[in-house]
N, C-alpha and C positions, 0 to 999 in steps of 0.2 A: 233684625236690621232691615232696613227697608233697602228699597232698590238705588234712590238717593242715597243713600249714608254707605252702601256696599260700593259703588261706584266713586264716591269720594275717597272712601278707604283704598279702594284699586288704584287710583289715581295714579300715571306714572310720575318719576320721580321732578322731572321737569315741573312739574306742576307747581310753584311757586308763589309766596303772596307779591314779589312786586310784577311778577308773570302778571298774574290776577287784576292790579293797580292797572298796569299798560293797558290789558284790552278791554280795561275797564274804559277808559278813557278814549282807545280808537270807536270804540262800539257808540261811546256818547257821538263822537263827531261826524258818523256814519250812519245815525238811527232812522236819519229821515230816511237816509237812502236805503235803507233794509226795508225798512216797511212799505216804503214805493213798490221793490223790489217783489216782497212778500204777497203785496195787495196781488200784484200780476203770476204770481204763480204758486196758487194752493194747493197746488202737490205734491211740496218738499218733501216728505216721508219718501215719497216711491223715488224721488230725484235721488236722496241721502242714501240708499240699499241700492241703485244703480249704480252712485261711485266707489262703495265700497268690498274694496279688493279681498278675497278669502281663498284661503287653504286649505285641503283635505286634511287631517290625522289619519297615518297612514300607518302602519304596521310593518314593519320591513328592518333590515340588518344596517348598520351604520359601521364605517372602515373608519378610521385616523390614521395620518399619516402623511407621507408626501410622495411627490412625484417629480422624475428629471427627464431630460430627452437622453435615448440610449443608443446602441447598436445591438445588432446582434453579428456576432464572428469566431473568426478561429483563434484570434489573439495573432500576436507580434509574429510577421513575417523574418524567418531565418535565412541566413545565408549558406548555403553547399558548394563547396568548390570540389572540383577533380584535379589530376594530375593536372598541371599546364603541361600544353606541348603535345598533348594526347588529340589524334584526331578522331569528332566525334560520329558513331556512325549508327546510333539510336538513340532516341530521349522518348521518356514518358511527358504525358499533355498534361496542362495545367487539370487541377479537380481532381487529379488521378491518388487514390487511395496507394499508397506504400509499405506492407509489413516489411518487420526486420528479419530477412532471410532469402529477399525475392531479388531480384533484380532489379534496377533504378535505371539502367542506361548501359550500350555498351560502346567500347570505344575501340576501333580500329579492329572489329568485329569479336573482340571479348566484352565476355560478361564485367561488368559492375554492380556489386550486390552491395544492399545495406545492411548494416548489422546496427545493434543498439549500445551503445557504450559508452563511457566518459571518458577514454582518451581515444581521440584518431590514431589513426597508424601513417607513422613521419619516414618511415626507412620500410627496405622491405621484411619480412618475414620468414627467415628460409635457414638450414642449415650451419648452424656454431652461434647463431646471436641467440643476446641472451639479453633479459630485461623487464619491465614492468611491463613493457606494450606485447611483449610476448602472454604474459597472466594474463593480460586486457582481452586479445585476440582469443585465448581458450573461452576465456567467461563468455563472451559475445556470444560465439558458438555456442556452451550449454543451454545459452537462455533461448535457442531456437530450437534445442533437441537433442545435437549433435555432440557427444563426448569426444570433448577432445584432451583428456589426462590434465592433469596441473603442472604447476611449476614454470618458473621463469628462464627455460632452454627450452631451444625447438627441439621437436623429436618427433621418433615416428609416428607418437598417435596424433599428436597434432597436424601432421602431414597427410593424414589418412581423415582426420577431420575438416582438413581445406577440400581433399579430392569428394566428400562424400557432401561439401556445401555446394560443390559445381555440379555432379549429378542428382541431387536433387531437385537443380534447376534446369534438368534435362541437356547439360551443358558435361563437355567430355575432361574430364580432369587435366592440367598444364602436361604436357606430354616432351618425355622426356627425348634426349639424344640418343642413337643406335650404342655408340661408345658408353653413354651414361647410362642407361638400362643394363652392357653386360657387366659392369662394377656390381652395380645395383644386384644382380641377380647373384653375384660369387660374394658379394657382404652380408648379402641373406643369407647364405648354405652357410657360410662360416658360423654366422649369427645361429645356425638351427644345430648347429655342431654341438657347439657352447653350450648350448641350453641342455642337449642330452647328454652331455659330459656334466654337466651339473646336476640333471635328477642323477644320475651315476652315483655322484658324489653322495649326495643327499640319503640314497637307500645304503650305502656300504656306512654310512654315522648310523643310521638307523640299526642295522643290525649289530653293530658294537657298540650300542648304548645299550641296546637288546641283553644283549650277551654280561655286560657289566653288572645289569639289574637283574639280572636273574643270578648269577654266582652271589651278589650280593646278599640276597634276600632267599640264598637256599637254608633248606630246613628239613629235618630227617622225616621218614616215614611215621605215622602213630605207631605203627607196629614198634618200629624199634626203639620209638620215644618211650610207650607204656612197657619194653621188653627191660629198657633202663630203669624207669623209675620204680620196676619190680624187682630187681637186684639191689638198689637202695633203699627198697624197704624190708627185703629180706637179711640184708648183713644190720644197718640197724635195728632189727628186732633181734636179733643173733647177740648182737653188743649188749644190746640191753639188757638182755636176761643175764648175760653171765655163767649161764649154763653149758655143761659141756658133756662128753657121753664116753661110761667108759667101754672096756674093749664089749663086755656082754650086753652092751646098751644100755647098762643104767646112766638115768643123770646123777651129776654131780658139778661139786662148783668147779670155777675154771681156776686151771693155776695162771700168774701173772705172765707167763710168757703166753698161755692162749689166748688173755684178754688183748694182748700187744698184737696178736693175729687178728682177732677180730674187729678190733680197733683200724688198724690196716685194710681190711676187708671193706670196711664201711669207708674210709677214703676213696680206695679205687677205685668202688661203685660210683660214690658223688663225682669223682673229678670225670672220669665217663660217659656219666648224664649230664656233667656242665659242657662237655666237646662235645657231646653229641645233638646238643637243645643249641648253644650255642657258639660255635666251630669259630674258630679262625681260620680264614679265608684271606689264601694270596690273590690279590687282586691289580695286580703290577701290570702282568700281560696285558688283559682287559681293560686295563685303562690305558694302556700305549696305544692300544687299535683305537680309542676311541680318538685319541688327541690326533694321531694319524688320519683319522675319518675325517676330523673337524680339520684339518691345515687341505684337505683334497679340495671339501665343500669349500674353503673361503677362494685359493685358487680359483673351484672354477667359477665364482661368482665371479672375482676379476675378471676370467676368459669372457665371461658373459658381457659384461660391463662395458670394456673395449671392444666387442665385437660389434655390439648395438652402436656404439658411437661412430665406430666404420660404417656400419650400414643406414646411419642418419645422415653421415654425410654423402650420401651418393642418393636420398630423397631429392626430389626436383618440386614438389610442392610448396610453392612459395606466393606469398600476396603481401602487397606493398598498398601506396596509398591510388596506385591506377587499378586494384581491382575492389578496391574495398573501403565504400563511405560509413563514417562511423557517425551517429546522431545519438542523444540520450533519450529519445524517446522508443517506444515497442512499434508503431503506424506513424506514418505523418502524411500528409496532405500535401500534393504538388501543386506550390501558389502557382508560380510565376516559373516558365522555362526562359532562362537567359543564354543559353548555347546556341550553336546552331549547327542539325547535323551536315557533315562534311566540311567542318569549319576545326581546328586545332582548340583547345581548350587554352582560355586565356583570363579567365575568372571566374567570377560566381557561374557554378553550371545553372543554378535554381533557389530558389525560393521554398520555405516551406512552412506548414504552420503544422499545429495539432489538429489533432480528428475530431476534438470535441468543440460543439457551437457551443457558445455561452452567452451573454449578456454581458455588459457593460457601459459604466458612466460616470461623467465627471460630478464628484461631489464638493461641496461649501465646506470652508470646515463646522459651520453646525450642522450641518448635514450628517459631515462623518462623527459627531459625538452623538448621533443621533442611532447610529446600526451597531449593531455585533452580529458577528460570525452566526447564520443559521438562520437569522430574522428571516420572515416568509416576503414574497417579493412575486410581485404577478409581472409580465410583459404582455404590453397593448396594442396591439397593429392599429392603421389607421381604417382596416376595414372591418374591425369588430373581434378581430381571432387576441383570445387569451389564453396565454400559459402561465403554469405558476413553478416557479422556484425558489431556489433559497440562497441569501449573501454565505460564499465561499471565502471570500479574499476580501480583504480594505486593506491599500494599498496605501499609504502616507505620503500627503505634499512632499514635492523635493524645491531645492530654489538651486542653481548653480551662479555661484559668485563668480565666474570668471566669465559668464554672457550676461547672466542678471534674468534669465530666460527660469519661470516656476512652472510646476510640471504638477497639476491639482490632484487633489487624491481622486482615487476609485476603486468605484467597485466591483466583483465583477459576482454574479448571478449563473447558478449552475442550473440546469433543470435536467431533472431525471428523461423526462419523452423526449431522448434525442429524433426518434423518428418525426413526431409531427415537429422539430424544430428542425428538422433537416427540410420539411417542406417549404420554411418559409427561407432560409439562406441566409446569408449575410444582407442583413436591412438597419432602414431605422425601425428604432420600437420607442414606445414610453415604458418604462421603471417606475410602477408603483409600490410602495414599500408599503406595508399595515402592521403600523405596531399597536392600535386598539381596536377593538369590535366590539360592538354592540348585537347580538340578536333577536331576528324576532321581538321589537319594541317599537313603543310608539313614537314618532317621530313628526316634527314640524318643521317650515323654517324656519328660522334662527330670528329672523326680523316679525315675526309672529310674537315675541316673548316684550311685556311690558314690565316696569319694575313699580312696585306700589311703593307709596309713599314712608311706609313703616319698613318696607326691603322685602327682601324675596322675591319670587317673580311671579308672573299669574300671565292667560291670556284670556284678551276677548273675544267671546262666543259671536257667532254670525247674528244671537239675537239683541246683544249690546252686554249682556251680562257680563260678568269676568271670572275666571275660576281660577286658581292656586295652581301651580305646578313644582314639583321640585325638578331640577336640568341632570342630564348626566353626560354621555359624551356629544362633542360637539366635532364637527366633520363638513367640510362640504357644505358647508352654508345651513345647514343643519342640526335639529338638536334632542337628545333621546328627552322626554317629555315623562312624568309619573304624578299621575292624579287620579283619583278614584270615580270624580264627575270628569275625567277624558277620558274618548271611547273612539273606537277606529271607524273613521264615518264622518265623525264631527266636524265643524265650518271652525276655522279659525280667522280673525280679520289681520289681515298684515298691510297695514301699513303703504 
C-alpha cells in the first residue's frame, strides 16, 4: 500500500465526500490567492512541522476514577453535661485526649471521672438500690480493670470497686461520718462472725457425710471374707459326698438324718458369708447427723446473708451523676470546653468527638452507586502530601419532609497512619477514589487518537504516517495505547 492509499485508509472518520465537494469549491474560489501566497513563501514544509503540535508515548500507570473536595476530622461533635448546680472548679482544655477511667473535671473540688458505657447514671449509686444502671455501673468498671462483682444491688464489692476507681486516680475514697464508720466497723465483726459460724457449719456436714459413707460402704476384712467362703466350701463338699464316718473311722453312707445336718451345715455357712460380704447396716443415726449438719449449714448461710446486708448498708461509697460521666466510647477527644471554672454548671459542660481523624465527603448519588465499602481511596493536600485509605462507611441521602432540608450521602475514609494524619489535623483535603489502573503501559493523550474511515483507531506519527492502536483505560484526559509499531519515545501529533 503506498503512502497515498495508507493515508486515505487512516483517514479520520470526518472525512467525507460532500466534506470533500465544499473544499473542493472554497480551494477553486481561493486558488489565486494560494498561489500568490505560495509564490511569497517556499518554505511551507518547515512552516507545516513548526505548527504541528506532538506528544511523547510515555510509559507510566494510569488511575480511573473520581474525585470530590473533603475534610479531614474527628466526626460529629457531642454533647457532655454534668450535674447542674455543681460549682465547677477544674476542666480539661480543648484537644485534650480523655481515656475512660481518668478524670474529666472536677467540681467543688471532687473528682469527675469518665467511664464508658450505654446508660448514664440518673440517680445516685449507693446502698439498697437496685436496678439496670447499677449492672451498667459494675460493667463500666470491669472495662477499666476494676472488679466490681455483678448483679443488679449495690453491695460491698461494688463499693470497694468505686473507692479503688478514686485511688487509682490518686484521689482518697468518699469518707465516711465518725458515727458511720462505728456501725460500719460492728456490721463487719458481725459480718466476720457469720462467716466463721458458717465454715463451722460446713466441716460439722462434712464429717457426717464422712461418717455416713463410710458405715455405708463397710466391708469385712479378706481374712475373714476367704475364712467364710472356706467354711462354704468345706460343708458343701461335706453335702456332696454324702459320706459319713463310723465310730473306727471307717466311711460309710450317711443315714437321712446326717444328710439333714449336713444340709444345715451348708446353709449356715452361706447365710454367714452373705452377712458377712454383705451386712445390713442401720444407718438411722448417721443420717439424722447429717440432716442435722445440713439445717446448721443452711442457717448459717442465712446469718451470713443478713449480716452482709447489715454491713452494705452502713457502706458510704456512693456515685451519682456529679461524680461520674458515662460516654459510649473507651477515649474521646475534648472539642469545645463550654463551662466555666467557678461558674455553677448550667449545661452542656463540653464537646467531644472520637480520637480517630478520618476523611470525609459529600457524594452524588452516581457517585454513591459508584463505591463499596473497602474501595481504595488516596487524600490530597493542596501542598503535595498524599495518604492513602479505604471507604469505611457510605452513609444514604436523608430528605426531612417537615423542613424539606436533604442531607447528601457520605463518605467517610479511614486511614490506618493515624500518626502522619495526626500531623496534618482537621483540613480541607481532595478524595480521590481509584476504581481502575492501569500499570506500567503506554500512554498518550486522549486527543492524539484519530478514527479511520473503516473504524478503529490509529495515530499519527510526528512523520505524517499513521499506525493502528487498539485503546484501553481512559483517565485524565488520557489513554492506555497497544500497538506493536508504538514504542516509549515516539512523536505523536495532537491535534
Amino acid at each position: 500500500m503506498t503512502r497515498t492509499e495508507l493515508e486515505a485508509a487512516t483517514r479520520p472518520q470526518r472525512w467525507r465526500k460532500p466534506l470533500i465537494v465544499t473544499l473542493a469549491i472554497i480551494l477553486a474560489l481561493v486558488l489565486g490567492g494560494v498561489v500568490a501566497w505560495w509564490l511569497g513563501h517556499r518554505d511551507t514544509s518547515t512552516t507545516k512541522e513548526a505548527e504541528v503540535r506532538t506528544a511523547e508515548v510515555v510509559r507510566t500507570s494510569l488511575e480511573a476514577g473520581f474525585k470530590l473536595s473533603g475534610t479531614i476530622g474527628y466526626g460529629e461533635a457531642k454533647e457532655l453535661a454534668g450535674a447542674n448546680g455543681a460549682l465547677v472548679t477544674k476542666l480539661p482544655e480543648a484537644g485534650q485526649m480523655i481515656a475512660a477511667g481518668q478524670v474529666i473535671m472536677e467540681v467543688e473540688g471532687a473528682p469527675v471521672f469518665l467511664l464508658q458505657g450505654e446508660l448514664p447514671l440518673w440517680r445516685e449509686i449507693q446502698p439498697g438500690v437496685t436496678g439496670l444502671d447499677v449492672q451498667s455501673l459494675r460493667d463500666s468498671l470491669a472495662a477499666i480493670g476494676i472488679s466490681a462483682g455483678s448483679g443488679q444491688t449495690y453491695d460491698a464489692t461494688l463499693s470497694a470497686a468505686i473507692a479503688t476507681l478514686y485511688t487509682n486516680n490518686g484521689y482518697s475514697a468518699p469518707v465516711a461520718l465518725e458515727e458511720d464508720k462505728a456501725a460500719q466497723e460492728k456490721a463487719l465483726e458481725a459480718l466476720d462472725t457469720a462467716k466463721d459460724n458458717l465454715t463451722a457449719a460446713q466441716e460439722t456436714l462434712t464429717r457426717a457425710q464422712d461418717a455416713l459413707t463410710k458405715l455405708q460402704n463397710q466391708k469385712p476384712s479378706e481374712s475373714d471374707r476367704l475364712a467364710a467362703q472356706g467354711a462354704v466350701d468345706q460343708a458343701r463338699e461335706a453335702y456332696n459326698n454324702q459320706t459319713c464316718v463310723t465310730d473306727e473311722g471307717l466311711a460309710r453312707p450317711c443315714t437321712d438324718d446326717e444328710k439333714a445336718v449336713l444340709k444345715n451345715n451348708l446353709d449356715v455357712a452361706v447365710a454367714r458369708y452373705n452377712e458377712l460380704v454383705n451386712p445390713t447396716i442401720d444407718t438411722t443415726d448417721a443420717q439424722a447427723s447429717v440432716d442435722q449438719a445440713q439445717k446448721g449449714v443452711t442457717q448459717a448461710q442465712k446469718a451470713v446473708t443478713d449480716a452482709q446486708e447489715a454491713y452494705d448498708e452502713t457502706l458510704q461509697n456512693a456515685v451519682g451523676p456529679k461524680n461520674i460521666l458515662i460516654v459510649p466510647e473507651a477515649k474521646i477527644r475534648v472539642n469545645e470546653v463550654k463551662a466555666t471554672v467557678g461558674e455553677a454548671i448550667s449545661g452542656p459542660v463540653l464537646t467531644w468527638t472520637k480520637t480517630v481523624l478520618y476523611g470525609q465527603g459529600d457524594l452524588t448519588d452516581a457517585q454513591q452507586r459508584m463505591l463499596t465499602t473497602g474501595t481504595q481511596a488516596r487524600l490530597l493536600w493542596s501542598d503535595g502530601t498524599e495518604l492513602t485509605g479505604n471507604v469505611a462507611e457510605i452513609t444514604d441521602a436523608s430528605y426531612d419532609y417537615m423542613t424539606g432540608a436533604r442531607t447528601a450521602a457520605r463518605v467517610r475514609i479511614d486511614v490506618a497512619d493515624q500518626a502522619a494524619l495526626a500531623e496534618r489535623g482537621p483540613s480541607a483535603v481532595t478524595i480521590s477514589f481509584i476504581q481502575e489502573e492501569a500499570e506500567n503501559t503506554l500512554v498518550i493523550p486522549v486527543t492524539a487518537l484519530v478514527v479511520p474511515a473503516e473504524g478503529g483507531y490509529a495515530v499519527e506519527m510526528a512523520d505524517g504516517h499513521y499506525v493502528r492502536v487498539e485503546i484501553g483505560l481512559i483517565a485524565d484526559a488520557k489513554v492506555q495505547v497497544f500497538s506493536d509499531e508504538l514504542h516509549e519515545g515516539d512523536k505523536v501529533v495532537v491535534p
